[in-house]
N, C-alpha and C positions, 0 to 999 in steps of 0.2 A: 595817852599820847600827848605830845606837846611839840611846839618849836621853840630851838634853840639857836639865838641870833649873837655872831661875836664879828667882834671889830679886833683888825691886827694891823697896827700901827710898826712900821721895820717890823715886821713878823712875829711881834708881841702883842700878845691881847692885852687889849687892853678894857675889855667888855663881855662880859656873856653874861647873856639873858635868856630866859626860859620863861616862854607863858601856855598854857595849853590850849589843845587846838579846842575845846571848848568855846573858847571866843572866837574864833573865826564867823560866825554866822552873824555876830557884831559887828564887823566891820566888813560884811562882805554886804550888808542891809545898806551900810552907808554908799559903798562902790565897790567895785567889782576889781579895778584896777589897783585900787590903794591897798585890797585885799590880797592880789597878786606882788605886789611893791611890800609888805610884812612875810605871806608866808613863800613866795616862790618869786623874791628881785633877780635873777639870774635867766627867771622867764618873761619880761618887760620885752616887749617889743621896740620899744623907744633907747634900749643901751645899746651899745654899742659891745658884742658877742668877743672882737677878738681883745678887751683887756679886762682886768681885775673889776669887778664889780667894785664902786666905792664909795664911801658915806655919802657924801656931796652929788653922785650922782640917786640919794634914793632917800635923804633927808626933809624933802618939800615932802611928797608921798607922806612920810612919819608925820611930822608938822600939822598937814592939812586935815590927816585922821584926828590924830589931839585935839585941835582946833573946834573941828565938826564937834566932837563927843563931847567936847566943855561946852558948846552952846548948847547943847542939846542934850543933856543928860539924860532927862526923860524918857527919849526915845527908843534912847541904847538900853537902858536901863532892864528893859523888857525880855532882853537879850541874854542875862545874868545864864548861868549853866544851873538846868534845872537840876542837879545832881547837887549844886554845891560848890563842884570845881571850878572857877574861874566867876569874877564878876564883874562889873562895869570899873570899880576902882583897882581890881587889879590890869585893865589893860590899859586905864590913863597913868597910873603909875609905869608900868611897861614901856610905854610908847613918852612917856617924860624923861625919864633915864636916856631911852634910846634917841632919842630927841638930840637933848644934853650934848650925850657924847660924838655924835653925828658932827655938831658944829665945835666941839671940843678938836675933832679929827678927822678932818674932813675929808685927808687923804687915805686913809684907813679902808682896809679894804674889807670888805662886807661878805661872812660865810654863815650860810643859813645849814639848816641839818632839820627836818620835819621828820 
């Protein structure tokens, strides 16, 4: 299982990302909320329900997860999917991409699929 995160800029993607839900418990350790804001932004109680989800409205969220997990490597680190699938460097690559492209497009509207 995995989530698959894409950005559509005039209705062209211009991003899809896939990481698996493996890591969720990664970044669910760090918050709860930023963990809601990666796998279910459409369930944010802070947006506003009747328009398009969009980068800029769920880019800080991404940002502050990166941020957290580069000071602290360690922490997460313990997190790794004990199976193999998914690891600490695949979700700060993950969340650097989607980073990236968040301030690359800002109006881009944000469609997740778990």
């Amino acid at each position: 299982m995995s989530l698959d995160i894409e950005l559509l800029d005039n209705s062209v993607s211009v991003l899809n990302l896939n990481i698996t839900h493996n890591l969720n418990k990664m970044v669910q350790q760090y918050s709860y909320e930023h963990y809601m804001a990666i796998w279910h932004p459409h369930d944010l109680n802070s947006l506003d329900k009747c328009r398009p989800l969009l980068a800029i409205d769920v880019v800080n969220y991404y940002e502050e997860t990166l941020l957290e997990f580069l000071h602290n490597r360690k922490e997460y680190e313990r997190y790794n999917s004990s199976n193999g699938w998914g690891n600490f460097d695949d979700m700060v690559s993950f969340l650097s991409t989607l980073v990236s492209y968040c301030y690359k497009y800002p109006q881009a509207v944000v469609e997740t699929s778990a």
